[in-house]
MDAnalysis code that builds the backbone (N, CA, C; Angstrom):
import MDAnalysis as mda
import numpy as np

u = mda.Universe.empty(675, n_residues=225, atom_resindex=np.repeat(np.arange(225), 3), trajectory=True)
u.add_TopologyAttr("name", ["N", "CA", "C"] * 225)
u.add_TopologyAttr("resid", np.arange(1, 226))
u.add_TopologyAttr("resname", ["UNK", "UNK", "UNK", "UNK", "UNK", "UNK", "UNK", "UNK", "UNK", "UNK", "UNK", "UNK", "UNK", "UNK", "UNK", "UNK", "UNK", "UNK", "UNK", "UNK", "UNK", "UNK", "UNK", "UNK", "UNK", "UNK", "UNK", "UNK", "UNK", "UNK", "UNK", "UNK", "UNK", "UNK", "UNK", "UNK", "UNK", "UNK", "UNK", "UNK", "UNK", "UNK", "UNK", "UNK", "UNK", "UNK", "UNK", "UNK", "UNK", "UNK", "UNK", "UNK", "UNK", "UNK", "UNK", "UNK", "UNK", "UNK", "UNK", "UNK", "UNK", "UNK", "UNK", "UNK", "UNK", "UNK", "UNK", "UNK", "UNK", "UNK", "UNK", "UNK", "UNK", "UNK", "UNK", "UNK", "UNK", "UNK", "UNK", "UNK", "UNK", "UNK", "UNK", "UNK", "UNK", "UNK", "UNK", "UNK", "UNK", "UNK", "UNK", "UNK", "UNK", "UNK", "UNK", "UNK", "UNK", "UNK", "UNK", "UNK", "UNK", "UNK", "UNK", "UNK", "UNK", "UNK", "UNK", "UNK", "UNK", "UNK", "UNK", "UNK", "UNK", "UNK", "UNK", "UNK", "UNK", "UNK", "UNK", "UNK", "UNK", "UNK", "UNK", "UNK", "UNK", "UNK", "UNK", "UNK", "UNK", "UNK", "UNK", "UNK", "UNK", "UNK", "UNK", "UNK", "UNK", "UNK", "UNK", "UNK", "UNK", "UNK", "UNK", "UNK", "UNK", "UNK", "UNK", "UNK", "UNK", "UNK", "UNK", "UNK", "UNK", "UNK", "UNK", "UNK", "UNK", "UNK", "UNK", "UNK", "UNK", "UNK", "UNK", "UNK", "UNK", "UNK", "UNK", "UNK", "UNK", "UNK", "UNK", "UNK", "UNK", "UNK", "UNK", "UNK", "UNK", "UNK", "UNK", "UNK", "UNK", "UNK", "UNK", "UNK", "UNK", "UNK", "UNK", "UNK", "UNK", "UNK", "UNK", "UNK", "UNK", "UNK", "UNK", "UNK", "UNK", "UNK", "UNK", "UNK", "UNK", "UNK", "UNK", "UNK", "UNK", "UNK", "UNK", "UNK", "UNK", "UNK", "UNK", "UNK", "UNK", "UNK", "UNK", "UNK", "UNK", "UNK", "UNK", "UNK", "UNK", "UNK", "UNK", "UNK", "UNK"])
u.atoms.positions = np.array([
    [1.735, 22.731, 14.012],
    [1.390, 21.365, 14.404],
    [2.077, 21.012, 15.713],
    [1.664, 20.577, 16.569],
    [2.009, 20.291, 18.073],
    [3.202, 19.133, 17.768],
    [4.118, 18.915, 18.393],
    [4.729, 17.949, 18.646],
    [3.931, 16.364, 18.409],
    [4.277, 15.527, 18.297],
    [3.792, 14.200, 18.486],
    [4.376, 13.091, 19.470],
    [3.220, 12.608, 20.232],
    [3.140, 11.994, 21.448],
    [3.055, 10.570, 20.565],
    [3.709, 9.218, 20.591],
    [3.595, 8.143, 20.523],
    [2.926, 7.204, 21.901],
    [2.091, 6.636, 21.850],
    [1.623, 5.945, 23.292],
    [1.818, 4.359, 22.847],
    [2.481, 3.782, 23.978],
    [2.146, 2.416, 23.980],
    [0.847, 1.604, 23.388],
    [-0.192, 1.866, 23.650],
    [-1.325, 1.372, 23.040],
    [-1.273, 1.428, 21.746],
    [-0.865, 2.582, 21.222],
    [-1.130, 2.360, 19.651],
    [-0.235, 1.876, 18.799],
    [0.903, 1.547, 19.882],
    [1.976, 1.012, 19.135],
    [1.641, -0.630, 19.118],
    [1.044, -0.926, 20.174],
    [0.839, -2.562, 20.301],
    [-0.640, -2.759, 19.103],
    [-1.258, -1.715, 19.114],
    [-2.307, -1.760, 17.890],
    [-1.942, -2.008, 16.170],
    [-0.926, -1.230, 16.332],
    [-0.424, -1.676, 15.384],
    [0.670, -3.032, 14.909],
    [1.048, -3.385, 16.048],
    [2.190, -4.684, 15.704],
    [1.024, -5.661, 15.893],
    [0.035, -5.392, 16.591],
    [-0.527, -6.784, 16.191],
    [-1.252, -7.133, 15.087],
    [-1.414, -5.953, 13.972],
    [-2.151, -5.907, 12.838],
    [-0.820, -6.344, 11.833],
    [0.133, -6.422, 12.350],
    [1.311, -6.709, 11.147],
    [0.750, -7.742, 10.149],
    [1.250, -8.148, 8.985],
    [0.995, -8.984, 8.574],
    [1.962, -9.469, 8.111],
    [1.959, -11.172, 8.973],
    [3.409, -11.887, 9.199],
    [3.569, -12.523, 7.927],
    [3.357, -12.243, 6.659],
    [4.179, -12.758, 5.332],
    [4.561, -11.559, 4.533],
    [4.672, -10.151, 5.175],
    [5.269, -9.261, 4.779],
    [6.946, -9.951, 4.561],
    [7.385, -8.868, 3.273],
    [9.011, -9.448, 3.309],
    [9.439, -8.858, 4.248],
    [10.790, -9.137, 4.691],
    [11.804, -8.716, 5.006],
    [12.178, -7.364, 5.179],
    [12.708, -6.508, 5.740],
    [13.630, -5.739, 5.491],
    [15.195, -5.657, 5.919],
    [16.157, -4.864, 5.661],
    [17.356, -5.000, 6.048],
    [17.838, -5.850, 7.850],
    [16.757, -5.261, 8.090],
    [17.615, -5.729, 9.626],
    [17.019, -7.290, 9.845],
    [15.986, -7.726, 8.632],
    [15.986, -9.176, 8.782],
    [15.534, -9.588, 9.798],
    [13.940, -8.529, 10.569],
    [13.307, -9.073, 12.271],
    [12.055, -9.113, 11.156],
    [11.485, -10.691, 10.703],
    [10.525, -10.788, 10.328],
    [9.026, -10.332, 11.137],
    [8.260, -9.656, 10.342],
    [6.892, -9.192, 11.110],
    [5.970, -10.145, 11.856],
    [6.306, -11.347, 11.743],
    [5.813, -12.335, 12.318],
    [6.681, -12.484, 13.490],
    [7.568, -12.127, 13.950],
    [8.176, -12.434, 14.994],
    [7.553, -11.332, 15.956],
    [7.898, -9.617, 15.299],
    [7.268, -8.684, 16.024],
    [6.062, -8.848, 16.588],
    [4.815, -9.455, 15.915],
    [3.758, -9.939, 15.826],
    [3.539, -10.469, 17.273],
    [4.109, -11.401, 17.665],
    [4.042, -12.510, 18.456],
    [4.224, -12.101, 19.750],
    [5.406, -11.225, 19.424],
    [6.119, -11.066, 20.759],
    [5.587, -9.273, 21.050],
    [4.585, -9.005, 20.392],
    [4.336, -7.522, 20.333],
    [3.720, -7.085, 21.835],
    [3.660, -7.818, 23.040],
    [3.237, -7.140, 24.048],
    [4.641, -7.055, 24.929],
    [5.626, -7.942, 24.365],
    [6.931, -7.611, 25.312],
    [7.795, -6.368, 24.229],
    [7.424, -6.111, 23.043],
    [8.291, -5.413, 22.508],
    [7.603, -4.076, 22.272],
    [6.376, -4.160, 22.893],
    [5.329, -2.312, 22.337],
    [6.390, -1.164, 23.366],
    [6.457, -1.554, 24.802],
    [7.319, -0.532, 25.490],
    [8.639, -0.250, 25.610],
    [9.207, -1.130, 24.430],
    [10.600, -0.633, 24.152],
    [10.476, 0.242, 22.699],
    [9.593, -0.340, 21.562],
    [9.437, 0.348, 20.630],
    [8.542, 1.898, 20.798],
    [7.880, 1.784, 21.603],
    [7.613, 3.076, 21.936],
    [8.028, 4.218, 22.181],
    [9.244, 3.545, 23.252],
    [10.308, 4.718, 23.829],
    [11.322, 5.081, 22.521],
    [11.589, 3.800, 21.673],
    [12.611, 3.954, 20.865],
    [12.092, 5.548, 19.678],
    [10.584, 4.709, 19.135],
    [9.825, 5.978, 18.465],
    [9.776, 7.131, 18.905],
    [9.790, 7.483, 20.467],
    [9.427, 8.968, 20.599],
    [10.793, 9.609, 20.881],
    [11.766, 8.979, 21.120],
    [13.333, 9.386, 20.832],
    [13.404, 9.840, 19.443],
    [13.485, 9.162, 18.394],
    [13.096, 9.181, 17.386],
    [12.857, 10.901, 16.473],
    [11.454, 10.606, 17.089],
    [10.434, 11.872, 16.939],
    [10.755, 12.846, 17.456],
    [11.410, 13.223, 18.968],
    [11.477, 14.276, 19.159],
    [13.181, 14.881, 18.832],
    [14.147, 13.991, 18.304],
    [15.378, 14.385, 18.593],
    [14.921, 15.191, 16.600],
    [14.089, 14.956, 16.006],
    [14.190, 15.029, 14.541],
    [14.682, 14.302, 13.719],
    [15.216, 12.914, 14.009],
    [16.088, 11.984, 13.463],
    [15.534, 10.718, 13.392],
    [16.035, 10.038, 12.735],
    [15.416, 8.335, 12.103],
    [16.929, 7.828, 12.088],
    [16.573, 6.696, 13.379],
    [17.796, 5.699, 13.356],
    [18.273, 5.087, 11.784],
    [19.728, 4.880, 11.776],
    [20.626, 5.024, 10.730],
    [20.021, 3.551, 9.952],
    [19.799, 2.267, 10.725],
    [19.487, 1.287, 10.460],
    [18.268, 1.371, 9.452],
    [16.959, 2.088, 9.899],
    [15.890, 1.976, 9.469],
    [15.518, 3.260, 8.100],
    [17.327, 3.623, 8.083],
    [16.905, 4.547, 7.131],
    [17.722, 3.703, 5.727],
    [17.692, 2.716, 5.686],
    [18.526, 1.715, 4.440],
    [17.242, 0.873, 4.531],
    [17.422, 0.089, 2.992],
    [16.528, -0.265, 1.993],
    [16.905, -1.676, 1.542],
    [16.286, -2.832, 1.222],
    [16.441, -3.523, -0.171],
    [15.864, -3.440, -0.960],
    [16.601, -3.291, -2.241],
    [15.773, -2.886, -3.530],
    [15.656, -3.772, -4.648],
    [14.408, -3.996, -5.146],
    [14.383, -4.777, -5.955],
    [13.852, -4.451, -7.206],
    [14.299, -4.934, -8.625],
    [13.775, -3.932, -9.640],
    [12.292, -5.273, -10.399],
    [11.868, -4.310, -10.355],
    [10.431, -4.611, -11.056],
    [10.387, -4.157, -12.365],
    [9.920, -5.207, -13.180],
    [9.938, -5.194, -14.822],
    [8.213, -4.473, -14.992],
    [8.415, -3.260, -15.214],
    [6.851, -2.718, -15.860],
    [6.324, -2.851, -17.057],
    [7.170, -2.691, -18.358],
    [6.531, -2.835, -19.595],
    [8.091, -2.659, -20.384],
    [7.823, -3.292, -21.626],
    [9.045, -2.958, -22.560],
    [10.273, -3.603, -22.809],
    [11.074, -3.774, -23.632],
    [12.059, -4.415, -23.147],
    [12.786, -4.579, -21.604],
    [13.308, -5.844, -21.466],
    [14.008, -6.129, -20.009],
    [15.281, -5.687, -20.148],
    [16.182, -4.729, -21.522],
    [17.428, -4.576, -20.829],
    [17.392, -2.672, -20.780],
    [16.666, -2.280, -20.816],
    [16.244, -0.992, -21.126],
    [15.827, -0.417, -19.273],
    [16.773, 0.512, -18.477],
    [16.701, 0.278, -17.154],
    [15.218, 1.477, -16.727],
    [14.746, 2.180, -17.670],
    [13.239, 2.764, -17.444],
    [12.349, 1.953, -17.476],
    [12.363, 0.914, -17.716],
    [11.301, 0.080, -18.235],
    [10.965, -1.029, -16.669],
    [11.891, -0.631, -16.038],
    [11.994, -1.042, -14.556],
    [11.595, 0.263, -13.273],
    [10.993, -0.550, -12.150],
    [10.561, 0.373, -11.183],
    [10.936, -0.337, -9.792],
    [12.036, -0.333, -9.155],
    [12.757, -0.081, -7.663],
    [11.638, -0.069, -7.034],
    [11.853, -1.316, -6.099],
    [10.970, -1.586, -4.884],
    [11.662, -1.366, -3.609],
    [11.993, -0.167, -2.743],
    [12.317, -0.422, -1.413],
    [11.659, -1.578, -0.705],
    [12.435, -2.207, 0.344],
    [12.246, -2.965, 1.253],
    [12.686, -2.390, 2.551],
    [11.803, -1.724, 3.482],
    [12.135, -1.201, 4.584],
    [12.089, -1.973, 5.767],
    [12.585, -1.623, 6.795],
    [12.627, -2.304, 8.335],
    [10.851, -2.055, 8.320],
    [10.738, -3.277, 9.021],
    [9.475, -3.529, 9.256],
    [8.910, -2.445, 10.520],
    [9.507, -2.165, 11.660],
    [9.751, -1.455, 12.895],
    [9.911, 0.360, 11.995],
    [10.274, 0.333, 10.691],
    [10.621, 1.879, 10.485],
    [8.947, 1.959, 9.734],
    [8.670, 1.139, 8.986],
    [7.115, 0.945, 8.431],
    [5.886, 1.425, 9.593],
    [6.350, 0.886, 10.932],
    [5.229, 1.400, 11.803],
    [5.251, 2.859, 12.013],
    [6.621, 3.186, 12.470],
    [6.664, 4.850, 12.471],
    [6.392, 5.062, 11.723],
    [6.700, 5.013, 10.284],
    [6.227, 5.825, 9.313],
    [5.119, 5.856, 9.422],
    [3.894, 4.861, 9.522],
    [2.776, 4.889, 9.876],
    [1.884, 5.654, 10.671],
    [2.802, 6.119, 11.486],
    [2.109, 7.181, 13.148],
    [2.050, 8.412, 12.627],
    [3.441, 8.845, 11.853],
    [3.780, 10.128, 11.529],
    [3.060, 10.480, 10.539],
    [2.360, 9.601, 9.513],
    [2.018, 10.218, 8.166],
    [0.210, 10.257, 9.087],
    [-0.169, 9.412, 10.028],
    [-1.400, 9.225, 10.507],
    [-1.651, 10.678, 11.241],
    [-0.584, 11.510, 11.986],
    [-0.349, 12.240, 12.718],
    [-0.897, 13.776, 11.632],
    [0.068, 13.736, 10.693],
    [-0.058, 14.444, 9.974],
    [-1.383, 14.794, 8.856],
    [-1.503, 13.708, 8.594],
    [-2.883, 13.320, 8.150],
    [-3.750, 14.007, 8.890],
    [-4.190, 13.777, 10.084],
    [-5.234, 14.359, 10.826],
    [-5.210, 15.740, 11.270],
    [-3.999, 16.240, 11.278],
    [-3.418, 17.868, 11.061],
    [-4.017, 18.366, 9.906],
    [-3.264, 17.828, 8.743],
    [-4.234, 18.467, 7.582],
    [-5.480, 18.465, 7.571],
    [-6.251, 17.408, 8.020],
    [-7.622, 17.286, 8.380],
    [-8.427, 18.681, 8.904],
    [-8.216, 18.574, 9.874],
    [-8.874, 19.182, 11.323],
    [-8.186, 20.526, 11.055],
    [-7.703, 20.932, 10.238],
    [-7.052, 22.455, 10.086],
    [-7.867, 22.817, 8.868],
    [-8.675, 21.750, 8.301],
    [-9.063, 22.325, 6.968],
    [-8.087, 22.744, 6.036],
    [-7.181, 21.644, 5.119],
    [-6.000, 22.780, 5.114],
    [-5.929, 22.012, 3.478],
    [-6.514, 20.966, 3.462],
    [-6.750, 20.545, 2.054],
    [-8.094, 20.732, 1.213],
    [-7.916, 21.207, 0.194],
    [-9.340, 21.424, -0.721],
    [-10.290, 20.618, -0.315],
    [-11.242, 20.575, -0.379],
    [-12.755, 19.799, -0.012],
    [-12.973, 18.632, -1.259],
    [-12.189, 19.303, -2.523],
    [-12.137, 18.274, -3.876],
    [-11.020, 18.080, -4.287],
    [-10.023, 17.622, -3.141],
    [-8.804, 16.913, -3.064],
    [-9.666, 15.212, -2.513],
    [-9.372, 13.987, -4.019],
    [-10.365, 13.490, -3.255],
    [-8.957, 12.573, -3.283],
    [-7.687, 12.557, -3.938],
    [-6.254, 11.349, -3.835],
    [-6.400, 11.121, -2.905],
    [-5.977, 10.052, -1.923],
    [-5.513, 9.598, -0.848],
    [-5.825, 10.139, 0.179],
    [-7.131, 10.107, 0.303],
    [-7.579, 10.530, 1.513],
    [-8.689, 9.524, 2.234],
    [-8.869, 9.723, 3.226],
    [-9.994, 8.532, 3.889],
    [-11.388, 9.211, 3.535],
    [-12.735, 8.358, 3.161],
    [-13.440, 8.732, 2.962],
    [-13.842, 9.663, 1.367],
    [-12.798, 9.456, 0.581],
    [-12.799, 9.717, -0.702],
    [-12.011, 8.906, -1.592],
    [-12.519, 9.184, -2.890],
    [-13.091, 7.579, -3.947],
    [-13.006, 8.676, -4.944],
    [-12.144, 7.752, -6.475],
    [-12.166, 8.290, -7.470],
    [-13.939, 8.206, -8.063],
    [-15.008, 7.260, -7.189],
    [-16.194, 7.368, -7.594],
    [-17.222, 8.400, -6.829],
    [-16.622, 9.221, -5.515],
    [-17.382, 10.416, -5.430],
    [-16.377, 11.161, -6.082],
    [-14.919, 11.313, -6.591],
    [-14.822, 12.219, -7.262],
    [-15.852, 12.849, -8.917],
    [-16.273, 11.248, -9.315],
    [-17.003, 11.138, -10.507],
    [-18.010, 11.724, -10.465],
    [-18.835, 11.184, -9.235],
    [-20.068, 11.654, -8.677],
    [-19.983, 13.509, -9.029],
    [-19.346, 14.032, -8.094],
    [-19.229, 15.289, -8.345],
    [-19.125, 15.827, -9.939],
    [-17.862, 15.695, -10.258],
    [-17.816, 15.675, -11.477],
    [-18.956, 15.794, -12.571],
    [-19.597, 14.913, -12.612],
    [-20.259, 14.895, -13.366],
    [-21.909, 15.454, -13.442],
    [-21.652, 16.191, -12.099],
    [-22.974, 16.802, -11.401],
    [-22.782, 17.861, -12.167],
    [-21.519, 18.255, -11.796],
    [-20.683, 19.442, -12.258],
    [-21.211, 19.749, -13.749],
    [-21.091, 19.115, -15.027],
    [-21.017, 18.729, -15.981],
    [-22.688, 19.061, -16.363],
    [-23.117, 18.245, -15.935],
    [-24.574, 18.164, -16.041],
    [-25.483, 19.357, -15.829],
    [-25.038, 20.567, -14.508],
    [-25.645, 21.818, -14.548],
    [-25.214, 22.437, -15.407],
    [-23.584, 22.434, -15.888],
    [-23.279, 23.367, -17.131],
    [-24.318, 23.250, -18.336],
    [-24.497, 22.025, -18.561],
    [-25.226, 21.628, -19.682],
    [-26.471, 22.089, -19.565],
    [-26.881, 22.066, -18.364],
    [-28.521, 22.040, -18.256],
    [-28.854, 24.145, -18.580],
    [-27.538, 24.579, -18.259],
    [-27.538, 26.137, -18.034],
    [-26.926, 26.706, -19.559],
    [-26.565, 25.878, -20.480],
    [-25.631, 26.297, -21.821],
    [-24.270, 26.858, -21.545],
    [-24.007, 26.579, -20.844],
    [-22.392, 27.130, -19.733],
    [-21.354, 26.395, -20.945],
    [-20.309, 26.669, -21.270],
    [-19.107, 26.132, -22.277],
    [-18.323, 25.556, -20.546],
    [-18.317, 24.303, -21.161],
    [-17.057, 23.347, -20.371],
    [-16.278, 22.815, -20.773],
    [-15.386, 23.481, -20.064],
    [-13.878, 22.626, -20.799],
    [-13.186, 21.840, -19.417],
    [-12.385, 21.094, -20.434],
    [-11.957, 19.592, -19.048],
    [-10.511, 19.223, -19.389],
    [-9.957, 19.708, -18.343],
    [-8.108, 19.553, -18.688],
    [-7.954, 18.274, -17.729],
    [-7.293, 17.035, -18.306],
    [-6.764, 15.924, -17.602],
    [-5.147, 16.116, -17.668],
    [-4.548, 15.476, -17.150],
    [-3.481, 15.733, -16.590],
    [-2.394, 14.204, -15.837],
    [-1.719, 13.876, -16.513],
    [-1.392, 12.639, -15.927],
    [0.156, 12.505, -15.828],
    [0.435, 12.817, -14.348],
    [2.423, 12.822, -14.120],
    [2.498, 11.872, -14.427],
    [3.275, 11.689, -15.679],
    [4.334, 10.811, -14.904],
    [5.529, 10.128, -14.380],
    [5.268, 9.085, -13.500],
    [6.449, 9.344, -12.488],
    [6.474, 10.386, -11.552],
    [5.077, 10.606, -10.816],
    [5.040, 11.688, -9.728],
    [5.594, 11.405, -8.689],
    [5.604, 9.964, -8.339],
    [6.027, 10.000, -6.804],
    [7.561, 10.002, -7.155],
    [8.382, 10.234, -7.894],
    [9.521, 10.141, -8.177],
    [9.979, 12.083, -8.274],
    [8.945, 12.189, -8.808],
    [9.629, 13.497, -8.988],
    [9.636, 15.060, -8.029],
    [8.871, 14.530, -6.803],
    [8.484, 15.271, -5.767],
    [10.082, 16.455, -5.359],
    [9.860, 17.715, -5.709],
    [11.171, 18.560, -5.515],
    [11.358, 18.556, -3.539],
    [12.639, 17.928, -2.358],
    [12.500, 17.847, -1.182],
    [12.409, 18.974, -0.588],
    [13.345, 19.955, -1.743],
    [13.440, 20.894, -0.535],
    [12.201, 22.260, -0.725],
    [11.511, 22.105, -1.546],
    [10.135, 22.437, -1.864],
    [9.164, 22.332, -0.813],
    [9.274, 20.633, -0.693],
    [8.465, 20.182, -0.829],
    [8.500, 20.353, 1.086],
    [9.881, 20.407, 1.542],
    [9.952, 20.952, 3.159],
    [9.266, 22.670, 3.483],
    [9.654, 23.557, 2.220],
    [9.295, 24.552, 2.206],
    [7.311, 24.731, 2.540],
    [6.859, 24.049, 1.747],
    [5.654, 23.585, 1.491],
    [5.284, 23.340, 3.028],
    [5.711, 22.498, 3.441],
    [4.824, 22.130, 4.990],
    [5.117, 22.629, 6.303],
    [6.373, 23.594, 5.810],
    [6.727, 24.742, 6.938],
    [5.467, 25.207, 6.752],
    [5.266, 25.820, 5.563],
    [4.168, 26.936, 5.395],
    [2.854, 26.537, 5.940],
    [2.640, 25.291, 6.241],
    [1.144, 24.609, 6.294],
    [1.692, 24.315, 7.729],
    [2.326, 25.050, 8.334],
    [2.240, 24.936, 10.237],
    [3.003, 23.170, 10.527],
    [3.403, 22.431, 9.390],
    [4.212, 21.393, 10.349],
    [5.943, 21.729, 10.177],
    [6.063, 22.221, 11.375],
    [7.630, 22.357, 11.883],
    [8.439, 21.741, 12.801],
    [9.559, 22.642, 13.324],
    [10.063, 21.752, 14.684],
    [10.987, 20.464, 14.482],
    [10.354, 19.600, 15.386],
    [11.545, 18.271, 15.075],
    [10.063, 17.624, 14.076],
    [9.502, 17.871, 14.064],
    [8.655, 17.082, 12.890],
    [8.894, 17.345, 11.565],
    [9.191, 18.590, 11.324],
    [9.802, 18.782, 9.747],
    [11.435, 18.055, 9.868],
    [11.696, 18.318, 10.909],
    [13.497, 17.930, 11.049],
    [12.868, 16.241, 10.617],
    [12.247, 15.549, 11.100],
    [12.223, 13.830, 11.091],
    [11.668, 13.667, 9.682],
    [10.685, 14.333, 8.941],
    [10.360, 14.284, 7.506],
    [11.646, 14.696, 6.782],
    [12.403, 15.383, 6.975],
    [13.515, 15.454, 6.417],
    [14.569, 14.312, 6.246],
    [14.789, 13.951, 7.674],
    [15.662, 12.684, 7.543],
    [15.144, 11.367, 7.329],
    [13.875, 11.381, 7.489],
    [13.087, 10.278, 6.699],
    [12.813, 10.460, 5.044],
    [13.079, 11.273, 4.403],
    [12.993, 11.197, 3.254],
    [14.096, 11.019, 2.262],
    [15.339, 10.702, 3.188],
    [16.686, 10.370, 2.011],
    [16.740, 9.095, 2.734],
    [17.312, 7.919, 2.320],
    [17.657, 6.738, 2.370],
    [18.804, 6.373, 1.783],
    [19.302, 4.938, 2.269],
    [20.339, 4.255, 1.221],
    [20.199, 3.338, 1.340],
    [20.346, 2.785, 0.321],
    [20.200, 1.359, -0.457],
    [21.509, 0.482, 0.212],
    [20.327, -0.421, 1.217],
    [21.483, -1.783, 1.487],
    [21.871, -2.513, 0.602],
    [21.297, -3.369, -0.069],
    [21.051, -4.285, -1.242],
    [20.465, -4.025, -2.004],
    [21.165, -4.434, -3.285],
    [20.170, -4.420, -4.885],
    [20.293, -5.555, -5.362],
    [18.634, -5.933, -5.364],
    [19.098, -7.534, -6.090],
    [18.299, -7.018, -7.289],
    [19.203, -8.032, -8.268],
    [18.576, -8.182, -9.975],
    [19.480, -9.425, -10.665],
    [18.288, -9.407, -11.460],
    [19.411, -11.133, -12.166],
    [19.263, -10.271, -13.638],
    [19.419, -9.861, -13.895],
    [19.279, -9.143, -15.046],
    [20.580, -8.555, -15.733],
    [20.970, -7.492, -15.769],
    [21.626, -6.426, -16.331],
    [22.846, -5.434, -15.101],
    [24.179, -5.304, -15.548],
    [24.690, -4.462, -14.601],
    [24.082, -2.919, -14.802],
    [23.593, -2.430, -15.917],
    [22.893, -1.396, -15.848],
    [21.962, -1.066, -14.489],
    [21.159, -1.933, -14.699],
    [19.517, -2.343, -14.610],
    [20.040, -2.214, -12.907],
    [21.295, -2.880, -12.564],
    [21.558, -2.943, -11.301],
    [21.845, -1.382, -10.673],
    [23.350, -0.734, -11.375],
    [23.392, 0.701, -11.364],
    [22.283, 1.724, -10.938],
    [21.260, 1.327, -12.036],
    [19.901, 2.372, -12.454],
    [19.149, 2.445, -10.696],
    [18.982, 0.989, -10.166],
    [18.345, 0.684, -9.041],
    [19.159, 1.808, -7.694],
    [20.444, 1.748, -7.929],
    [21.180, 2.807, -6.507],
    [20.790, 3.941, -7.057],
    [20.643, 4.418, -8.035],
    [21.344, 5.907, -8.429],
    [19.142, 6.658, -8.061],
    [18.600, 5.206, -8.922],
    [16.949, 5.856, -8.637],
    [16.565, 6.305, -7.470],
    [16.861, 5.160, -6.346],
    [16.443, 5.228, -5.365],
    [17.249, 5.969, -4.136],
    [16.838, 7.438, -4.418],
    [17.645, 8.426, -3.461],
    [16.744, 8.792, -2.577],
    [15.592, 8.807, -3.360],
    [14.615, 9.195, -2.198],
    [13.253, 8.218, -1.981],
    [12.854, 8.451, -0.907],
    [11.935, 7.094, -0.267],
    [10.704, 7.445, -1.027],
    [9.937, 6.350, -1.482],
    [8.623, 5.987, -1.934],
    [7.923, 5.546, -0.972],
    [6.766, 6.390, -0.594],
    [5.886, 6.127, 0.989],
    [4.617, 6.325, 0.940],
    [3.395, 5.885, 1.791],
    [2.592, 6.311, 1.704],
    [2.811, 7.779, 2.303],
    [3.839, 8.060, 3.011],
    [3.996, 9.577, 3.087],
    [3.917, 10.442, 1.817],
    [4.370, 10.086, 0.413],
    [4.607, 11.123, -0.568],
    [3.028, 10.891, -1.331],
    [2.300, 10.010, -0.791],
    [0.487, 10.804, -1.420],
    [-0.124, 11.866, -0.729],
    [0.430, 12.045, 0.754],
    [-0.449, 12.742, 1.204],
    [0.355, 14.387, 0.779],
    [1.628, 13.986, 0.579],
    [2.297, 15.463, -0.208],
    [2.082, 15.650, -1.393],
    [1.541, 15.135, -2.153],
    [1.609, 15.298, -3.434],
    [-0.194, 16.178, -3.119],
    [-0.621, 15.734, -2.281],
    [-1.863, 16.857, -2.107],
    [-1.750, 18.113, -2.002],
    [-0.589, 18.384, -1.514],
    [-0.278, 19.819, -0.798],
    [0.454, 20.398, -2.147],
    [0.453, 20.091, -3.051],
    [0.857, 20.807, -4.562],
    [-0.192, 21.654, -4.666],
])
């Protein structure tokens, strides 16, 4: 995979799509401010991103979190029954954005994901996955073919993604360089704040969970399984 070029344009493309009632993150520069002021701040964030990108590193700031625990099902003092919400820098949200877009279109254009990989991808729908599916289904039948149908449901996948696998994994699929170096240091974090009104457990459970980042980066890896 070639290096990655950040350009001004697409950086101002994107701050002006922010959406200014996003929360917060640690450094507390609401997206509505970026928003506003996004034609005086695209050519500093630009330069800042491709520093960034090419040294292999993610400024220290944008690699801390607020976390907040979310009640999923079950009792409230029981700390599984809760699911940790990072709160990232709004400014680390856009990079992340370029890089997983970057990569994205690598896997693309290399052909490098199954054709019926339909997760998280543009232009695929758990309803053409069905579509297929059930086409599928329908010639067996029509031919007396025996079909069998294994479902399969992680869970807790995006939690359980192995890193250094999972770096191994996209060496092999041609993304290296300072781009594996920046997926690397973008994928450990630390927790600025944990808020909970709840439980000192519940509070505990929230640092110790959240070691590694929850992104739209870890759908497009969970393809490459």
């Amino acid at each position: 995979m070639p290096d990655i070029i950040i350009t001004e344009p697409g950086v101002l493309k994107l701050l002006l799509m922010l959406n200014p009632n996003k929360s917060l993150g640690p450094d507390d520069i609401p997206p509505r401010g970026l928003k506003e002021a996004s034609y005086e701040i695209a050519p500093v964030l630009t330069w800042i991103f491709n520093q960034s990108v090419s040294s292999g590193t993610v400024p220290d700031d944008w690699r801390l979190a607020n976390i907040f625990p979310l009640h999923k099902k079950g009792p409230k003092d029981l700390p599984e029954n809760y699911r940790p919400i990072s709160l990232t820098c709004i400014c680390s949200k856009v990079l992340e954005h370029i890089i997983h877009s970057s990569i994205s279109r690598f896997l693309e254009s290399n052909k490098i994901l199954s054709p019926r990989q339909y997760g998280f991808r543009a232009g695929h729908s758990c309803k053409t996955q069905l579509v297929l599916a059930i086409d599928d289904w329908a010639r067996s039948l029509d031919s007396g073919t025996r079909t069998d149908i294994a479902i399969f449901d992680f869970s807790k996948a995006f939690d359980s993604v192995p890193h250094k696998r999972l770096l191994v994994k996209l060496h092999s699929y041609g993304i290296r360089g300072v781009t594996l170096r920046w997926v690397e240091s973008f994928s450990f974090m630390s927790p600025s704040a944990c808020y909970a009104e709840w439980y000192s457990v519940i509070l505990a459970y929230c640092f110790i969970w959240v070691t590694t980042r929850r992104s739209p980066w870890a759908l497009i890896v969970l393809t490459l399984y």
